[in-house]
C-alpha positions as protocol buffer text, in pm:
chain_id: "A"
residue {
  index: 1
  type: UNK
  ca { x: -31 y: 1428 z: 2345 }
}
residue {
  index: 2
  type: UNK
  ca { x: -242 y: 1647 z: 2563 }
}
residue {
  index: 3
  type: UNK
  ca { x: 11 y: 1936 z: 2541 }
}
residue {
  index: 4
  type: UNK
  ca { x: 96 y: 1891 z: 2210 }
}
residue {
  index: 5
  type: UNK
  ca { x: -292 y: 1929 z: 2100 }
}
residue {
  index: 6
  type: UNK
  ca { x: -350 y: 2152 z: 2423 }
}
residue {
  index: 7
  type: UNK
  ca { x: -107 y: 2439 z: 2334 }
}
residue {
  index: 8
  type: UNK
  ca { x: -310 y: 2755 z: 2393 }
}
residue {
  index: 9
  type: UNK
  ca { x: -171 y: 2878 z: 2000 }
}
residue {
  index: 10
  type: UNK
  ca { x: -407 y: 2577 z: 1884 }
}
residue {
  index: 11
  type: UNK
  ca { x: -661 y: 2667 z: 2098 }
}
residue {
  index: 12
  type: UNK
  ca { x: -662 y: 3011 z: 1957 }
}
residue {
  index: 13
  type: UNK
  ca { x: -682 y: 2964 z: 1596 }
}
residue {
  index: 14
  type: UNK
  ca { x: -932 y: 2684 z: 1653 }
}
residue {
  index: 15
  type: UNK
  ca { x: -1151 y: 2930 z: 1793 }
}
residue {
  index: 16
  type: UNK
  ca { x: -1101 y: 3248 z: 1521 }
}
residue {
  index: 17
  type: UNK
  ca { x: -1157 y: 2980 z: 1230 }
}
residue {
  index: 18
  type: UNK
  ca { x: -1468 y: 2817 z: 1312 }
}
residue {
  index: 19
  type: UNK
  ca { x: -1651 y: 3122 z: 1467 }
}
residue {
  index: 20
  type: UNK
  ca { x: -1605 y: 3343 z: 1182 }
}
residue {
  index: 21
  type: UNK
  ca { x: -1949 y: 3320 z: 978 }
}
residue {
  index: 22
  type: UNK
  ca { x: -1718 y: 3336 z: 645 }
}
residue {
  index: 23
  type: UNK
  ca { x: -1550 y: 2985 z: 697 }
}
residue {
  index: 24
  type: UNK
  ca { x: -1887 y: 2800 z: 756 }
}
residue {
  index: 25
  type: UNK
  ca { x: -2029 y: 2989 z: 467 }
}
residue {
  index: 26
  type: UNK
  ca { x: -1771 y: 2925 z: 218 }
}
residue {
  index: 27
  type: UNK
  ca { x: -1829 y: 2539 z: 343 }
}
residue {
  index: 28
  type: UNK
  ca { x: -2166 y: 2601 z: 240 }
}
residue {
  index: 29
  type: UNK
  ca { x: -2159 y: 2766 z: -65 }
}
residue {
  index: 30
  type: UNK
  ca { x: -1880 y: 2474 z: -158 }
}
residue {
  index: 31
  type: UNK
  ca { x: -2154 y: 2175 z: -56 }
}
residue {
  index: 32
  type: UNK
  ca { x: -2439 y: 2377 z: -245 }
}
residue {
  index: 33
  type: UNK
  ca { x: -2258 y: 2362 z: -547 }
}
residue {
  index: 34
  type: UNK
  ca { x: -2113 y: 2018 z: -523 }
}
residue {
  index: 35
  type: UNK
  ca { x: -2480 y: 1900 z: -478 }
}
residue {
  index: 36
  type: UNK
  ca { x: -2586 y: 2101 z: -807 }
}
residue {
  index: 37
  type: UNK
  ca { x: -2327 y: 1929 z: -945 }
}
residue {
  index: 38
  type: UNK
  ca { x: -2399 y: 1586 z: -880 }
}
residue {
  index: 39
  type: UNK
  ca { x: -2766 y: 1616 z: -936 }
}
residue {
  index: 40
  type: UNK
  ca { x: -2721 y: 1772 z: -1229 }
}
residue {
  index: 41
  type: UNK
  ca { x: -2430 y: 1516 z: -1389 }
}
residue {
  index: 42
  type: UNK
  ca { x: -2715 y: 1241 z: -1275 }
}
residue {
  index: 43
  type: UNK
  ca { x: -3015 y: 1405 z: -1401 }
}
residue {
  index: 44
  type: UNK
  ca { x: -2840 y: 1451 z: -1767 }
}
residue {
  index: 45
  type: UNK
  ca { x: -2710 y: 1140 z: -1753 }
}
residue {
  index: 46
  type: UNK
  ca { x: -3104 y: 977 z: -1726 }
}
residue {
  index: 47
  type: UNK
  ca { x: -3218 y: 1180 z: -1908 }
}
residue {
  index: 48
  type: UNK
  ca { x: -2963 y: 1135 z: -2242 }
}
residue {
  index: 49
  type: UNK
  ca { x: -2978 y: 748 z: -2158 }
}
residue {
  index: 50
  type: UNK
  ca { x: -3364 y: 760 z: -2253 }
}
residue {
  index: 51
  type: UNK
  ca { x: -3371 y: 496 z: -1988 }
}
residue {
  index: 52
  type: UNK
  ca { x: -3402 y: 665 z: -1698 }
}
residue {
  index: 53
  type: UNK
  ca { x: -3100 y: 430 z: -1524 }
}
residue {
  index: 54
  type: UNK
  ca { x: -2808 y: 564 z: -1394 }
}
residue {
  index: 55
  type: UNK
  ca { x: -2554 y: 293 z: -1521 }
}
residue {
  index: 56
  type: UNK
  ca { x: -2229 y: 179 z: -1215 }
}
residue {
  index: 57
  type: UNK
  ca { x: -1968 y: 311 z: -1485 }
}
residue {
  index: 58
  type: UNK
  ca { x: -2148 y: 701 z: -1514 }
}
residue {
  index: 59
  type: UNK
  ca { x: -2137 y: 650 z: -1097 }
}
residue {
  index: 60
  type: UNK
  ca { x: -1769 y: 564 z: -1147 }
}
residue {
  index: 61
  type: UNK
  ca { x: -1721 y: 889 z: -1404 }
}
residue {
  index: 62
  type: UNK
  ca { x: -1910 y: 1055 z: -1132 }
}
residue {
  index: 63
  type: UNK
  ca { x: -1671 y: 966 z: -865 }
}
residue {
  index: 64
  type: UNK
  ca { x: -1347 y: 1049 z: -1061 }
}
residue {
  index: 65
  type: UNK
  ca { x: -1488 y: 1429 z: -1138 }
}
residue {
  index: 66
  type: UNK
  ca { x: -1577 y: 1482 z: -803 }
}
residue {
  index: 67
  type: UNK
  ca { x: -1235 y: 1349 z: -676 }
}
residue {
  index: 68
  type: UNK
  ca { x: -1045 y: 1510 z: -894 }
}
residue {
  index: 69
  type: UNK
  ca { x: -1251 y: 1880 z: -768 }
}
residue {
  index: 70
  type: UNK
  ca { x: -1136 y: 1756 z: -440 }
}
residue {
  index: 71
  type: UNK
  ca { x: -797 y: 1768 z: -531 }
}
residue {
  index: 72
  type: UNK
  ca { x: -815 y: 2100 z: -706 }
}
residue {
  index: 73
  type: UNK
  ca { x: -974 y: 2269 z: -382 }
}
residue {
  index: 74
  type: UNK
  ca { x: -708 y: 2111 z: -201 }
}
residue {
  index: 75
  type: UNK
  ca { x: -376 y: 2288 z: -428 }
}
residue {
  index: 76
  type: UNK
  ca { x: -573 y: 2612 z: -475 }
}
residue {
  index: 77
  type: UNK
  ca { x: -693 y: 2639 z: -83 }
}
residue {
  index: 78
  type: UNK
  ca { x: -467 y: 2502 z: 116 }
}
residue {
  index: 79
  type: UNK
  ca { x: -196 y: 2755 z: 16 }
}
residue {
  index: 80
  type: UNK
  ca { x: -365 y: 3083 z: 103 }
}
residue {
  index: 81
  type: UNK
  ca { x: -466 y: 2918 z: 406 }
}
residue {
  index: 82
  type: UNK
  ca { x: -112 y: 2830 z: 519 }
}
residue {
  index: 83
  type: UNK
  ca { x: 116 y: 3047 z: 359 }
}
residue {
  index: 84
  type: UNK
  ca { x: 89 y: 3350 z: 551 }
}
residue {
  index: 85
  type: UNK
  ca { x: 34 y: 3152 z: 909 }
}
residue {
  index: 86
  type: UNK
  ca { x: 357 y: 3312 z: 1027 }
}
residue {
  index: 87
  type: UNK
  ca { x: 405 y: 3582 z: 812 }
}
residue {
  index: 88
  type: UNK
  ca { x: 101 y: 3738 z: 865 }
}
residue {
  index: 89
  type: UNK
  ca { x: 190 y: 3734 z: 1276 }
}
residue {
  index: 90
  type: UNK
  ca { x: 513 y: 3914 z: 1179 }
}
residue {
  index: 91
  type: UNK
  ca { x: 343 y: 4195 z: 947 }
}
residue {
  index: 92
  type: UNK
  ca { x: 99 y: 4285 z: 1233 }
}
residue {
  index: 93
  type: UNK
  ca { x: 459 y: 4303 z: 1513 }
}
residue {
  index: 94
  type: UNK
  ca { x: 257 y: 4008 z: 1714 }
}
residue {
  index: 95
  type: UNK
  ca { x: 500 y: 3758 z: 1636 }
}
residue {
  index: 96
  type: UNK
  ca { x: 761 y: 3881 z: 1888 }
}
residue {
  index: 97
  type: UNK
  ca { x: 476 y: 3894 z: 2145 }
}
residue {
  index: 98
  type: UNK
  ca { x: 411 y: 3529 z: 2065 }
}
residue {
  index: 99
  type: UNK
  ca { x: 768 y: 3432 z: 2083 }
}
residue {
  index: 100
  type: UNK
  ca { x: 818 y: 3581 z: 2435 }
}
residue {
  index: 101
  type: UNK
  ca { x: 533 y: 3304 z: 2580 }
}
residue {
  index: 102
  type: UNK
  ca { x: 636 y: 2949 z: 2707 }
}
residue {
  index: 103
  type: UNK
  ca { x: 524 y: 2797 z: 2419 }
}
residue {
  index: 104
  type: UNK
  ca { x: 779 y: 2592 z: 2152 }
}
residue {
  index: 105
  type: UNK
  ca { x: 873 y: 2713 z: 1866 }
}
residue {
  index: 106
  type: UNK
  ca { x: 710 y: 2353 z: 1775 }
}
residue {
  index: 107
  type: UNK
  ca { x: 349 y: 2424 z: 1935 }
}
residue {
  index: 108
  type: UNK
  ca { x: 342 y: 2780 z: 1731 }
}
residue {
  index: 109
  type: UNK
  ca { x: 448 y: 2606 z: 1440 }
}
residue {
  index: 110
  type: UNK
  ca { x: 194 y: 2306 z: 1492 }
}
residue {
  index: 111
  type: UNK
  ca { x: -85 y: 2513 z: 1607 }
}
residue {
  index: 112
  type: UNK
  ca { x: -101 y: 2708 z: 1341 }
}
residue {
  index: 113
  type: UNK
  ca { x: -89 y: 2462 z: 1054 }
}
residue {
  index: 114
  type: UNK
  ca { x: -299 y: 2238 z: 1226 }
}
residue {
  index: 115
  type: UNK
  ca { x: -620 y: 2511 z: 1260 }
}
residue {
  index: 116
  type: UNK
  ca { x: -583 y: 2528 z: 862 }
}
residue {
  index: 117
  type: UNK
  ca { x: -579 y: 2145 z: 799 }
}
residue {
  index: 118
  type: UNK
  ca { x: -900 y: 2091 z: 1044 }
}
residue {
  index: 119
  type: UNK
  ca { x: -1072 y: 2349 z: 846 }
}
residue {
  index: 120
  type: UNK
  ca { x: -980 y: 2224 z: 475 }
}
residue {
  index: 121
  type: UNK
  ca { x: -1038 y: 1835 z: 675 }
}
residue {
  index: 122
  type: UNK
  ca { x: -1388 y: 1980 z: 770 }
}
residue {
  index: 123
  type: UNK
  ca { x: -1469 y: 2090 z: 428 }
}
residue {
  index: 124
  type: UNK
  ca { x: -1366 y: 1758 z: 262 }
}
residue {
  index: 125
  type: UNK
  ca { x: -1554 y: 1537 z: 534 }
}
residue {
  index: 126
  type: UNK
  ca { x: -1837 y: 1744 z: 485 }
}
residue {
  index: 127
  type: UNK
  ca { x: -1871 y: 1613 z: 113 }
}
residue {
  index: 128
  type: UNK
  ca { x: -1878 y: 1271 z: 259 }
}
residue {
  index: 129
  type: UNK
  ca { x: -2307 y: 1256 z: 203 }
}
residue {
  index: 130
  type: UNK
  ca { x: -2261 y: 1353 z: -134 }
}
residue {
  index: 131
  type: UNK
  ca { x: -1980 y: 1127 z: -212 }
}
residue {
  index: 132
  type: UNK
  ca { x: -2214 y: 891 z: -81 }
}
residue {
  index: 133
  type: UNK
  ca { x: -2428 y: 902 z: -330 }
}
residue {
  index: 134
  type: UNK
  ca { x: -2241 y: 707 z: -608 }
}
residue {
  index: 135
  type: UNK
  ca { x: -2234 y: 390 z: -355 }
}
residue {
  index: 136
  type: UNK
  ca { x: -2614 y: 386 z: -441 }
}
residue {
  index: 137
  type: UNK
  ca { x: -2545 y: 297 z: -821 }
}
residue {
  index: 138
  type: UNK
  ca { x: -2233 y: 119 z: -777 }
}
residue {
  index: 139
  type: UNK
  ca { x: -1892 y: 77 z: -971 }
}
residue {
  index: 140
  type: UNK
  ca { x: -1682 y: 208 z: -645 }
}
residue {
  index: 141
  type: UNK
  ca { x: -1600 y: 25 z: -340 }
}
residue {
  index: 142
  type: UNK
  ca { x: -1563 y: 201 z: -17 }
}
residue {
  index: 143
  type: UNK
  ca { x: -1196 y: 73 z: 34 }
}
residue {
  index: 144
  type: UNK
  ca { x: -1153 y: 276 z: -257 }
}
residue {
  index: 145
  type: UNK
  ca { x: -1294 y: 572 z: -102 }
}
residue {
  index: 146
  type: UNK
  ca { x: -1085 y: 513 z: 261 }
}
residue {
  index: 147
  type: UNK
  ca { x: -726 y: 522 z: 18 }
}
residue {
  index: 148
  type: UNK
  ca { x: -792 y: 806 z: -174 }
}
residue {
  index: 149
  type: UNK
  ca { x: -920 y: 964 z: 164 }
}
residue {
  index: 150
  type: UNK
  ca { x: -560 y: 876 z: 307 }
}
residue {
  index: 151
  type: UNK
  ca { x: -409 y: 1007 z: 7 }
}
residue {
  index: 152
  type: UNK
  ca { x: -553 y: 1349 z: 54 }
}
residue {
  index: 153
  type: UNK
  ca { x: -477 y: 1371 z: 372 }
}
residue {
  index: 154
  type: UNK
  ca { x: -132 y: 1330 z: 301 }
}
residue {
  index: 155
  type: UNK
  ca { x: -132 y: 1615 z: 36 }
}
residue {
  index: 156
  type: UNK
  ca { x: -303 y: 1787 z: 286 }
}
residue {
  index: 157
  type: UNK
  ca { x: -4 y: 1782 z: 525 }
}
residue {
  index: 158
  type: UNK
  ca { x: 265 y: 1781 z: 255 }
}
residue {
  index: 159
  type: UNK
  ca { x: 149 y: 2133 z: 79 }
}
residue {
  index: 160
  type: UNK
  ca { x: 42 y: 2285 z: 425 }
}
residue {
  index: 161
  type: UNK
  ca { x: 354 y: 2232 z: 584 }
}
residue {
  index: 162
  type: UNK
  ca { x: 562 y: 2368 z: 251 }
}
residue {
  index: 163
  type: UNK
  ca { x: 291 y: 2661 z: 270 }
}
residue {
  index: 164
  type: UNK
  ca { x: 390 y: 2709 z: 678 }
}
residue {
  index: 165
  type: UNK
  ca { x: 769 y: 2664 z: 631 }
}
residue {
  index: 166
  type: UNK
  ca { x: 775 y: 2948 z: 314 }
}
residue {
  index: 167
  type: UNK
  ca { x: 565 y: 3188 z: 541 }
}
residue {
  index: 168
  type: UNK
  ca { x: 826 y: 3119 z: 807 }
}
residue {
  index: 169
  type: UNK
  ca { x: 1138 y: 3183 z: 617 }
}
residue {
  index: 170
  type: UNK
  ca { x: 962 y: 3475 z: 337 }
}
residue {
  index: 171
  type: UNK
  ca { x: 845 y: 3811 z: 541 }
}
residue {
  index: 172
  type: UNK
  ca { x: 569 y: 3916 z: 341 }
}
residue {
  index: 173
  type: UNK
  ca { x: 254 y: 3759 z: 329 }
}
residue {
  index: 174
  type: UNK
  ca { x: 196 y: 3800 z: -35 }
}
residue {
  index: 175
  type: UNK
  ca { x: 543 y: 3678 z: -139 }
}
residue {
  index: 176
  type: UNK
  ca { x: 508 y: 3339 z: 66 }
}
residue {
  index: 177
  type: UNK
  ca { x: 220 y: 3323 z: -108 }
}
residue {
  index: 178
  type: UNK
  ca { x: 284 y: 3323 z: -443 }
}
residue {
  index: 179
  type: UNK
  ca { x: 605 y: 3126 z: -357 }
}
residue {
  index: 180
  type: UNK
  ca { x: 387 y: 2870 z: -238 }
}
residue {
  index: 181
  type: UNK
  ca { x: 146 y: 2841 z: -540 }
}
residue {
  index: 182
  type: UNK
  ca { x: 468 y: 2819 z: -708 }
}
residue {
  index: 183
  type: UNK
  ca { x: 581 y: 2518 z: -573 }
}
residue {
  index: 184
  type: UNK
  ca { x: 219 y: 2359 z: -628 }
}
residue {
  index: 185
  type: UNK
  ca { x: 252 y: 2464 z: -978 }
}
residue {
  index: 186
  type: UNK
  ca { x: 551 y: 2261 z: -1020 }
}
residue {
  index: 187
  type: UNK
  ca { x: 427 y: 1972 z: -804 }
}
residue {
  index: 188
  type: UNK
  ca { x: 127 y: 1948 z: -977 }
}
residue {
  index: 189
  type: UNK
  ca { x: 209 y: 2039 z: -1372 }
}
residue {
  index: 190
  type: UNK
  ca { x: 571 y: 2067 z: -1414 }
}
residue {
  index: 191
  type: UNK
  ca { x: 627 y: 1676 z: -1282 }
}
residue {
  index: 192
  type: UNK
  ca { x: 391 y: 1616 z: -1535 }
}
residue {
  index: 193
  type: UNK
  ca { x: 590 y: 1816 z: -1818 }
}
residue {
  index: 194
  type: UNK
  ca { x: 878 y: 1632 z: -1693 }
}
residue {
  index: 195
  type: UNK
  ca { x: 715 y: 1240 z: -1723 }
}
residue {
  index: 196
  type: UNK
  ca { x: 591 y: 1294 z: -2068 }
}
residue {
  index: 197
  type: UNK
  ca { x: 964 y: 1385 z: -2123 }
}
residue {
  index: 198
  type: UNK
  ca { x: 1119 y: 1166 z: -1937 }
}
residue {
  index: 199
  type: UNK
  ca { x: 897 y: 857 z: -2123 }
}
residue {
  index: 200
  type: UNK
  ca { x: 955 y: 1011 z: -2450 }
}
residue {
  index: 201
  type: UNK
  ca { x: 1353 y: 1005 z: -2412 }
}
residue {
  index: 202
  type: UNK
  ca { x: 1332 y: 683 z: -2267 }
}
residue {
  index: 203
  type: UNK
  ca { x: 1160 y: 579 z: -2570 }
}
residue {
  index: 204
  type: UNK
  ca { x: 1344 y: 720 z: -2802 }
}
residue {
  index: 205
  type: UNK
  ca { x: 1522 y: 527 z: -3068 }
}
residue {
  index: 206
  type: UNK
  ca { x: 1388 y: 215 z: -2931 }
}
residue {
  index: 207
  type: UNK
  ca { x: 1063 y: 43 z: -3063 }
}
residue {
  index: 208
  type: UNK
  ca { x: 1109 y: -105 z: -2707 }
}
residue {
  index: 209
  type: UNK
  ca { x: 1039 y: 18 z: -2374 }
}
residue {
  index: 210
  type: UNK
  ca { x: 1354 y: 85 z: -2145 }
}
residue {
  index: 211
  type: UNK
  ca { x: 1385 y: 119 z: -1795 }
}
residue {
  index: 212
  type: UNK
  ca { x: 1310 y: 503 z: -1713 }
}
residue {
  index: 213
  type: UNK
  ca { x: 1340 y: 576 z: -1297 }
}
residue {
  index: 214
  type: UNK
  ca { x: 1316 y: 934 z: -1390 }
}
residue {
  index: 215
  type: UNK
  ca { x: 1015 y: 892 z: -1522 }
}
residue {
  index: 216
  type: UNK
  ca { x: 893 y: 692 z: -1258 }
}
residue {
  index: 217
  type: UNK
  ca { x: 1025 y: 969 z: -991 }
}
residue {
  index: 218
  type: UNK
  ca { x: 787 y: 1249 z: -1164 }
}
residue {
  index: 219
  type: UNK
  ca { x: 480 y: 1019 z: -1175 }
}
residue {
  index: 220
  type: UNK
  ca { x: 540 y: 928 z: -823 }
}
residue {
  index: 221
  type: UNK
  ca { x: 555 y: 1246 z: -702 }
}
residue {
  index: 222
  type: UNK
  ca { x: 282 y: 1403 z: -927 }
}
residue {
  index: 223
  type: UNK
  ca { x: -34 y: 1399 z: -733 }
}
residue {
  index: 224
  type: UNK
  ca { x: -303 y: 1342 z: -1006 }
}
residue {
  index: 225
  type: UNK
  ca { x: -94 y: 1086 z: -1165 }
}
residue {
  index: 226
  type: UNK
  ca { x: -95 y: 866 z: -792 }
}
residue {
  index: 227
  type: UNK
  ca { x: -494 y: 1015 z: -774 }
}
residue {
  index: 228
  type: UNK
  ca { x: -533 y: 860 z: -1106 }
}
residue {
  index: 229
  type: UNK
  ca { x: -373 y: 494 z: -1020 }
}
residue {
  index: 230
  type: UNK
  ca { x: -553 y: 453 z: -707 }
}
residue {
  index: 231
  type: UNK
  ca { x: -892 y: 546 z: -888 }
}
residue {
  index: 232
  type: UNK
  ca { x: -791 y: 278 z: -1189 }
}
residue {
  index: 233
  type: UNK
  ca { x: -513 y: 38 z: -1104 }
}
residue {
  index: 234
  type: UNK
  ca { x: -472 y: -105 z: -1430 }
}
residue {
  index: 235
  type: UNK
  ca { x: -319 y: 251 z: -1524 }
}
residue {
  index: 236
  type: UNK
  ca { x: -36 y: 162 z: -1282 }
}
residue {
  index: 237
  type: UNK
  ca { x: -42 y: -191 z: -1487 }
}
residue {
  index: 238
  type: UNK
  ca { x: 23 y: 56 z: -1782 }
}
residue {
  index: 239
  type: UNK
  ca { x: 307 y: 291 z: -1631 }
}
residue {
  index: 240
  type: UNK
  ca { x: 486 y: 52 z: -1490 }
}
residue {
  index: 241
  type: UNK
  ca { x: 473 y: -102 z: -1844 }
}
residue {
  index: 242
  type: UNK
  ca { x: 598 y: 242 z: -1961 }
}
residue {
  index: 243
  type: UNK
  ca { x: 928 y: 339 z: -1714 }
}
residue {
  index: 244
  type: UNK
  ca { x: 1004 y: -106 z: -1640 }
}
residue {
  index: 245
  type: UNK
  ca { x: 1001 y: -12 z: -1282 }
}
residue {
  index: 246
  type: UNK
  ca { x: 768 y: -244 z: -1027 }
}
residue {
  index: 247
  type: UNK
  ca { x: 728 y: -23 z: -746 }
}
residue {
  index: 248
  type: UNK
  ca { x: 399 y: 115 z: -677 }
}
residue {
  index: 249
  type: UNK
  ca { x: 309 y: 502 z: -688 }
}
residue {
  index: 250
  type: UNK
  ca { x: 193 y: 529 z: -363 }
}
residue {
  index: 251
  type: UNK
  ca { x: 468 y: 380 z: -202 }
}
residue {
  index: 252
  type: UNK
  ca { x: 737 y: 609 z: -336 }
}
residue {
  index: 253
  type: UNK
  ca { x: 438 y: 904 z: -288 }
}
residue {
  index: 254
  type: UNK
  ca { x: 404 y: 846 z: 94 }
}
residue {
  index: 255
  type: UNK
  ca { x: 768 y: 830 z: 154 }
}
residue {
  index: 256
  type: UNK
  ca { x: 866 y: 1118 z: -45 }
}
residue {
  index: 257
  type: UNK
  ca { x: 591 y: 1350 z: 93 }
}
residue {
  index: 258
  type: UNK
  ca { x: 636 y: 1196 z: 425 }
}
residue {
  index: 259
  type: UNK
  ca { x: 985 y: 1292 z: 432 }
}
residue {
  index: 260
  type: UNK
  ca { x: 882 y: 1684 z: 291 }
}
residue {
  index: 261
  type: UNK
  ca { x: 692 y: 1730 z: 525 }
}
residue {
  index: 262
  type: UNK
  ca { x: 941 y: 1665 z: 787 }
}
residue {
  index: 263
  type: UNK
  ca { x: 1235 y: 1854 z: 637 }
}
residue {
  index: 264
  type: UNK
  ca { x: 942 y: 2121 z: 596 }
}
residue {
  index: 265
  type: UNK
  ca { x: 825 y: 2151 z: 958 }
}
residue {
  index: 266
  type: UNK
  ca { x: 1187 y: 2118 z: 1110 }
}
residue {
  index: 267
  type: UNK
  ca { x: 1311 y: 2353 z: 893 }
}
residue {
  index: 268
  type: UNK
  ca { x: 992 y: 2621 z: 992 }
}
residue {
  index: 269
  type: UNK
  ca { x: 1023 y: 2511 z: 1354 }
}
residue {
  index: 270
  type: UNK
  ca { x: 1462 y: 2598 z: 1334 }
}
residue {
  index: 271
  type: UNK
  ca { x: 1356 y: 2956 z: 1120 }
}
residue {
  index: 272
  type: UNK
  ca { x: 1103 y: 3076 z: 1367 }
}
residue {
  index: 273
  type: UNK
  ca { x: 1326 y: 3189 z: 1632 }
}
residue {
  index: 274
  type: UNK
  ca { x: 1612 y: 3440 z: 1593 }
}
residue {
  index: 275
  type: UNK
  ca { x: 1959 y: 3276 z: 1645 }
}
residue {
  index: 276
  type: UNK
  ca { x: 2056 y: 3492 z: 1933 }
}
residue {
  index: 277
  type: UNK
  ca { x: 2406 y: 3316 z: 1930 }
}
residue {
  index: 278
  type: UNK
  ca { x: 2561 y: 3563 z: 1631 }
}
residue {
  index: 279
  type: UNK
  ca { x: 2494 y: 3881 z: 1847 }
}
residue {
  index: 280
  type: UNK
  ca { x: 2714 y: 3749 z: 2125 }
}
């Protein structure tokens, strides 16, 4: 373990993230408006109400905005901040450099996606005070809170070690990139295309529901639809109404993603190094 979060490649991007002035401003610039944000949904809120109260089910509406923006900053951050790990070592002819050291092709590979998860984890724990805030007016629980904090971390690791294992295989920065947005595109709207077919075809012909495991697949590995069920559970009441299959989202979620990520990093950690054996 001390190795593993010792490697001097760690070390090293630790140290280049969290010094630069931009990263802790962007952090700040995010919490500023996240705070306008909140005060402003609860200051309109008081004031339409007449009242002046600030009902538990506006704190719950309150809550699912501001975890749904969390989920948004993860997709659209995470790849820029992973997808050219690797890449961007090989455009600037420092990758070879960094191959030729006694580190693992493992500890580069780890290193670097794990100095672009602290930072996005940093950013996301640092919204924990104004999360906070809807605990004061009730209608969520903090268990609630510690799943879907466990669920993003597992998105987290899922899209930053697709983003790490595309910058490893694609040359160019800008192509691993856009390949990467790519796949969040599809992991985030096309599985969601492909349930609303799914449950119409399953439907179809039939004024009764039939069992649909496709659909079921796409919703379990669609991220707002698992984001959604773990914010209301009686929406997985209604889904599993809809495909006739009992299984949870998040179970089938954690496994699949679990397993891409994986495939991902052994597949990026295989890549990195040139396979000397065809030039014998």
């Amino acid at each position: 373990m001390k190795t593993l979060f010792g490697n001097p490649v760690l070390v090293k991007e630790l140290k280049l993230r969290f010094r630069n002035l931009k990263s802790f401003t962007g952090i700040l610039f995010y919490l500023i408006a996240m705070s306008v944000f909140v005060f402003g949904f609860i200051f309109l809120a008081t004031s339409l109400t007449g009242n002046g109260f600030f009902r538990p089910d506006e704190s719950f509406m309150l809550f699912s905005i501001m975890t749904y923006i969390q989920l948004g900053l993860i997709l659209f951050i995470t790849p820029a901040l992973t997808a050219g790990t690797i890449s961007t070592e090989r455009e600037k002819q420092t990758l070879n450099i960094l191959l030729t050291t006694s580190q693992t092709s493992f500890q580069i590979i780890f290193g670097k996606m794990t100095s672009s998860i602290a930072f996005l984890l940093l950013m996301i724990v640092s919204g924990l005070p104004i999360y906070s805030l809807v605990f004061l007016y009730g209608g969520v629980s903090p268990s609630q809170l510690f799943y879907i904090f466990l669920f993003y971390m597992l998105t987290l690791l899922a899209i930053a070690s697709i983003g790490v294992m595309l910058s490893t295989l694609i040359r160019k920065t800008i192509v691993a990139i856009i390949a990467t947005y790519g796949a969040m595109i599809f992991i985030a709207g096309v599985t969601a295309f492909f349930l609303l077919i799914s449950v119409q075809v399953s439907q179809m012909g039939s004024a009764v529901s039939s069992i649909s495991p496709m659909a079921h697949f796409w919703a379990t590995i669609n991220p707002p639809a698992v984001l959604l069920t773990l914010l209301q559970p009686s929406m997985e009441e209604q889904l599993q109404s809809l495909t006739m299959v009992p299984i949870p989202l998040w179970i089938g979620y954690a496994i699949f993603y679990v397993l891409v990520s994986a495939g991902c990093l052994l597949l990026a950690v295989k890549k990195l190094r040139v396979n000397m054996n065809k030039y014998k």
